[in-house]
N, C-alpha and C positions, 0 to 999 in steps of 0.2 A: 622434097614434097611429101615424101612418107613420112618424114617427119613430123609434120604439119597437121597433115590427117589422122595420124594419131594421135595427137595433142589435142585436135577437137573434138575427135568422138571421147576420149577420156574425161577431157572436160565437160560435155554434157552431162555424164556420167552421174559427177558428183554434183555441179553447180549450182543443183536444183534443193539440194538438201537443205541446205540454210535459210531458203525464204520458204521451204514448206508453210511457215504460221503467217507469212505476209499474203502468199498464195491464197490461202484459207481466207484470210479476211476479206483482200479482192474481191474475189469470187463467192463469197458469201456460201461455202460451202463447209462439207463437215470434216473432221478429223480424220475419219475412215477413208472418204471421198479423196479428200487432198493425198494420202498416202500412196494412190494409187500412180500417181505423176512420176514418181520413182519405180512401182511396184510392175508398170508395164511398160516400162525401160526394158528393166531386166527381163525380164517377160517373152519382151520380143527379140531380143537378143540375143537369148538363150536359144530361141527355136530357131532363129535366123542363122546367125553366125555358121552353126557347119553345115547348114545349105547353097548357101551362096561361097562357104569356101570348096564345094565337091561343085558348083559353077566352073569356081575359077581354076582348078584343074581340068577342067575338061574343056571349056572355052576359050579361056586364055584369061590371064590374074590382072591384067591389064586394063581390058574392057569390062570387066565383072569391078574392078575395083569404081572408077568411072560414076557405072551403074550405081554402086553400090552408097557413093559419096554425092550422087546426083539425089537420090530416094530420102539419102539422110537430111541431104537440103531441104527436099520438099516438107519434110516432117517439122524439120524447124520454123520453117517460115510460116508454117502452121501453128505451131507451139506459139510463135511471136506474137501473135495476131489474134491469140485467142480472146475471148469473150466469159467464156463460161469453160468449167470444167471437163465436159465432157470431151469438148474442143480441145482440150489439149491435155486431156490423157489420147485421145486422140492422135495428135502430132506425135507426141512421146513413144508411141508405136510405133507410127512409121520411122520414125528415128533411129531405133532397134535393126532398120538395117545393115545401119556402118560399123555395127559390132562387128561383121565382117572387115575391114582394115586391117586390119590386125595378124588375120590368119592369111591373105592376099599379099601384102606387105613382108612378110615372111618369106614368104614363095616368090616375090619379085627379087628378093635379096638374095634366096637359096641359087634361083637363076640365072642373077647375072650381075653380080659379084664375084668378084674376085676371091678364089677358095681360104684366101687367106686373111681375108678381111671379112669371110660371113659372119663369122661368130660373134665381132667386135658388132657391125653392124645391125644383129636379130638381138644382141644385148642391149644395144641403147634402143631402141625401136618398144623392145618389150617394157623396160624400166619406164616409158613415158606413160605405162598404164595407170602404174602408182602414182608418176611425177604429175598426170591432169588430174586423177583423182582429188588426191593432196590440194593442188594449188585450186580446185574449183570449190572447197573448202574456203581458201583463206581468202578469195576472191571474189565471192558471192557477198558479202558483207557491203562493202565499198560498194560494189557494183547498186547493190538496193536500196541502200541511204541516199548515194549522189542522184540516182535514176530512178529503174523501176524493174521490179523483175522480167518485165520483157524484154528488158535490152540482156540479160544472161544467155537469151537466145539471138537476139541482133546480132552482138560482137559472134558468137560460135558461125552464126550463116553467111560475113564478109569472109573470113577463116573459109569455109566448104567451096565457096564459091571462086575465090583463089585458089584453093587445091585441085577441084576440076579443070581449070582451065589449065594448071602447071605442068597434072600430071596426063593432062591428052598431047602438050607440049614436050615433054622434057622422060617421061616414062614410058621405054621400050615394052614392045608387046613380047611374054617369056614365051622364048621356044619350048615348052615342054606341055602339051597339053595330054588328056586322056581321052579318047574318046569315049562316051560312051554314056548313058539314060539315068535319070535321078528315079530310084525305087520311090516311088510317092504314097504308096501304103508305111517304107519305112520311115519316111518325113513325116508324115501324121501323126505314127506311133511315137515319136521322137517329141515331137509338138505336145500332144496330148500330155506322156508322162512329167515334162517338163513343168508346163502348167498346171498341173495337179498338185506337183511335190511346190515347186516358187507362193501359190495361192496358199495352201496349208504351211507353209512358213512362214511369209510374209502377214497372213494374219492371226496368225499362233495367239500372239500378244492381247489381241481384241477379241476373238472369239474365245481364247484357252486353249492350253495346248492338250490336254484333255477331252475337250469336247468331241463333240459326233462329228462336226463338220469338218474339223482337223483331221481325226485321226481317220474317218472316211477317206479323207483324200489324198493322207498319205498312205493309205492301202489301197486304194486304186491306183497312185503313180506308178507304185512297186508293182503292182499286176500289169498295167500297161509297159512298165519297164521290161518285165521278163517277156512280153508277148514282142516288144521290139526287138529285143535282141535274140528272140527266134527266128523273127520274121529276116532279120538283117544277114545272120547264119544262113537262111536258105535259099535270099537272094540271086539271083547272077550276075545281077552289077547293084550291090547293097551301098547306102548312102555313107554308110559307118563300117570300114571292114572290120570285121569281129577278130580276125584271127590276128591283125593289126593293134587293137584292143588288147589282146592278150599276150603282146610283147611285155617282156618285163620294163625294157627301157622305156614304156608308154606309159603303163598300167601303176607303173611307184612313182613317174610324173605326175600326172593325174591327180593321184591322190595327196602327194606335195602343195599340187596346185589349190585345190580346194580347201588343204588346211592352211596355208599362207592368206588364202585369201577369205577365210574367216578371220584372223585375225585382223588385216589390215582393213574392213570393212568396220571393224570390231572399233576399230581406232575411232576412224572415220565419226562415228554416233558417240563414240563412251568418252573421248575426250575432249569434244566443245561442248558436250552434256556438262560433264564435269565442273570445269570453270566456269561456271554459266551458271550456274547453284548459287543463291545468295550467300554473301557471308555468315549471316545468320543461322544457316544450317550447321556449320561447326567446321566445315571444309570448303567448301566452294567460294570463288574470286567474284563473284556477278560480275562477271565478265559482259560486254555486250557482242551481238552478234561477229560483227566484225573483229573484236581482241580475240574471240575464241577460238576464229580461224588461225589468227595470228600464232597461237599455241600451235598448230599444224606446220607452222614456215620451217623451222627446222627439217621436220619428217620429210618434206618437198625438198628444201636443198640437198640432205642427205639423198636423197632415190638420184637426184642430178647429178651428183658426185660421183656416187658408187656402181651406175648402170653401166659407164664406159670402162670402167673398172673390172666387174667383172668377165667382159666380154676380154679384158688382154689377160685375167685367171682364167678364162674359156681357151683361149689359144695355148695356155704354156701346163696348165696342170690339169684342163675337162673341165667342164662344165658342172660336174657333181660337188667339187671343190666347192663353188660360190654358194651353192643353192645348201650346203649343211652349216657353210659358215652365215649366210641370210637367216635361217632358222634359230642357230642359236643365237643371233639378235636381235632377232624379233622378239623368242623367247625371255630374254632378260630385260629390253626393255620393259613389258608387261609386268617383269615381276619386279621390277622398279615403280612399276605404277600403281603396283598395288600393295607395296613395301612404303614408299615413300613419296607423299604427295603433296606434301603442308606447304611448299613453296615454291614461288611462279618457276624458279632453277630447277628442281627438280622434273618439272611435266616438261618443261625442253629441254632437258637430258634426254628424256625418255623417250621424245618424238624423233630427236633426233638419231638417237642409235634405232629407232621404229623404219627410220627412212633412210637409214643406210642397211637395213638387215631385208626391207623390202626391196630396195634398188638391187641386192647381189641378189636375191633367190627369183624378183622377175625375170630379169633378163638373163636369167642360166635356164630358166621355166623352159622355155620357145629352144631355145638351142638344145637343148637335152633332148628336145619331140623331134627336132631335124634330124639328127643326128641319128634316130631310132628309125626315123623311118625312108621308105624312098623317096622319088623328088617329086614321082606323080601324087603320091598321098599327103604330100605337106598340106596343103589348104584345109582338109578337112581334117587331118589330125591336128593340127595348132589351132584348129576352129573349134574341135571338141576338148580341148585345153582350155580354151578362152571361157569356155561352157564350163568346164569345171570351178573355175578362177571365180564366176558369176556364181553358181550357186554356191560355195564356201562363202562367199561376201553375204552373201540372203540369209544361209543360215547361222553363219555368226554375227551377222547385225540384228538378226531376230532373237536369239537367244540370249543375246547382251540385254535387249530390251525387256525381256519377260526377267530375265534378275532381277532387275533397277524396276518395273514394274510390282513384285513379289515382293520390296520392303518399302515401298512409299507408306512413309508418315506425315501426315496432313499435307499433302500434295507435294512432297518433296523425297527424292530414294536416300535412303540412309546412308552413310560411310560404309557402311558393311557389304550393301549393295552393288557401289561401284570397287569395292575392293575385290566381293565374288566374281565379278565382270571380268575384271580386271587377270583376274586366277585364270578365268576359263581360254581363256583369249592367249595367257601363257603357254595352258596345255595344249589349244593346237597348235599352237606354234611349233611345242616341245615335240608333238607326234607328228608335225613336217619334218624335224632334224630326223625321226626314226626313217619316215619312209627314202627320205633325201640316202640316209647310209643303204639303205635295199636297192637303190637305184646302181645296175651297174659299171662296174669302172670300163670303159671302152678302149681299147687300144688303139692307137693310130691308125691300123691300116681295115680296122673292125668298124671305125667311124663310116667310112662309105659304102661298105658292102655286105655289114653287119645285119642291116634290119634287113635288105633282102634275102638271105641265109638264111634267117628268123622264119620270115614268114613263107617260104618255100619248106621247112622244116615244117611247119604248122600245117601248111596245106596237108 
């Protein structure tokens, strides 16, 4: 049933991205407008997800998850039904609550799983972030030729609606709660910086990433950042512990997280862009919507392959093993993409080492954050992982865009442009394998009582 749940909130995720210009014409709305149906997805999921995961620590992961997959329903069946755009930027919010799954799901495993099977299980769990991504991708095509973009919502809401019922059936309430108060000045401040930095990314590419209203709002995020993370330090039951934050085994996750998932977001836009380029241009297959997803199948079976994989490299050599060798294959596909791309073999080479290098470093992502921390703080720490994982996706699918934007010749981006793309996407990759080796090696008996040590030291 966690299975499930994560499969759908991932798949919402992406599923949407491919009929964006079908959307658009529907709805007779504008390019900026329509962007928005993705853009407060992320949005609200960012500021949701480690709320509702310091919920589900302190309530129980159980009934917050429930909750959480109840909200996401509503949101859909909203998105379904829409009319007009606003309605369903709308929906697409309240859907931003089951970003929570993830970090709940985690913590249902941490608790009541068998210690010897957590890691295999937070491995495949996490790798299905990639795996719905991907396949909502290669499944949106189909789905808007045979039907109609509402059914990308339909089919995701029989999916939620099976999960709720499964998992009030079939999923124990975890014994391990916290008690204790959500600091909501530090939610605010959390909320606020979030949205500041996501809106000045997301619309970099349309307003300039130069302009007043960009580089405004990325200096009011960063000010609001620092004001939360004083505000969070001086708490007595802070939303976000700081000094948790400032474990190593957290803090070079983290930053893993956010450069793996610039790349893979990076995928996500730069190669059904790609093949979708008329011939004519001198590169591009004109692919139609649906073949270009198909360019993605690879990268999807690879993540399915390689997530249970590396949860039995998490059992026998740690979790840091998977997530340097994910890096450097993410890395090298990129630079196969950007090396070599004149042939339909070459871009599913490349997807596919894309989605076996993303399947090991997700699913080592979550277990590397368990492992750091204690069992009351799981929910909100894999929840501000999941946050991190979201914004690296925002700002390396925005900065992919403003490349490929920066060389259009008569409405089309140049070879040089998806080739820069293609570079950039490499080097975070390349700078996840640095922080992946700063992450450190844990020992067996450091795995369980390591991050409490940490953070009593900290104190």
């Amino acid at each position: 049933m966690l299975v499930l749940a994560g499969c759908t909130f991932a798949l919402l995720q992406s599923l949407v991205a491919p009929a964006l210009p079908e959307i658009q014409r529907d709805l007779h709305t504008s390019p900026t407008a329509v962007a928005w149906v993705l853009t407060a997805y992320l949005l609200s999921a960012s500021v949701l997800t480690p709320i509702i995961g310091r919920l589900g620590d302190m309530f129980g992961k159980e009934h917050t998850l429930v909750a959480s997959l109840v909200v996401l329903g509503i949101g859909t069946l909203v998105a379904a039904l829409a009319s007009s755009i606003t309605v369903l930027i709308a929906g697409r919010v309240i859907q931003g609550a089951g970003g929570a799954v993830f970090p709940l799901a985690f913590g249902i495993i941490r608790d009541e799983f068998p210690r010897d099977r957590v890691a295999r299980g937070i491995a495949f769990l996490s790798a299905l972030m990639g795996i719905g991504g991907g396949a909502g991708i290669v499944l949106a095509g189909p789905i808007v030729d045979a039907l109609s973009y509402h059914w990308l919502f339909w089919f995701p809401l029989i999916a939620v609606v099976i999960t709720v019922v499964a998992t009030l059936l079939f999923v124990p309430e975890s014994p391990i709660k916290t008690p204790g108060r959500i600091n909501w000045t530090g939610a605010a401040l959390l909320a606020a910086w979030l949205v500041c930095i996501l809106i000045a990314v997301s619309q970099g590419s349309a307003w300039g990433w130069g302009s007043a209203r960009v580089l405004g709002l990325l200096a009011l995020g960063a000010g609001l950042g620092v004001l939360w993370v004083r505000n969070e330090s001086g708490a007595a039951e802070p939303l976000v512990d700081m000094r948790m934050m400032r474990i190593r085994g957290v803090w070079t996750v983290n930053a893993a997280a956010f450069l793996v998932g610039a790349g893979m977001y990076s995928s996500f836009v730069l190669i059904p862009q790609f093949v979708s380029e008329p011939t004519s241009s001198g590169y591009g297959f004109g692919a139609s919507v649906t073949q270009a997803g198909l360019f993605l199948a690879p990268s999807t079976l690879g993540m399915l392959l390689l997530g249970p994989v590396s949860g039995r490299l998490s059992e026998k050599v740690g979790s840091r093993v998977p997530l340097i060798l994910g890096g450097l294959a993410t890395t090298a596909s990129f630079l196969l993409l950007a090396l070599a791309h004149d042939r339909h073999w070459e871009i599913y080479v490349a997807s596919a080492l894309l989605g076996a290098g993303i399947g090991l470093a997700f699913a080592s992502l979550a277990n590397l954050i368990v492992e750091a921390v204690p069992p009351q703080q799981t929910g909100v720490a894999t929840g501000m992982n999941t946050v991190m994982r979201t914004l690296g996706g925002s700002v390396g699918g925005q900065i992919g865009a403003s490349v490929l934007a920066g060389t259009i010749v008569a409405g089309v981006p140049t070879e040089g442009g998806f080739t820069g793309a293609f570079a950039l996407a490499a080097g975070a990759c390349a700078l996840a394998s640095l922080a992946a080796l700063a992450v450190p090696r844990p020992r067996a008996p450091e795995r369980a009582h390591g991050a409490t040590r940490e953070l009593s030291a900290a104190a």
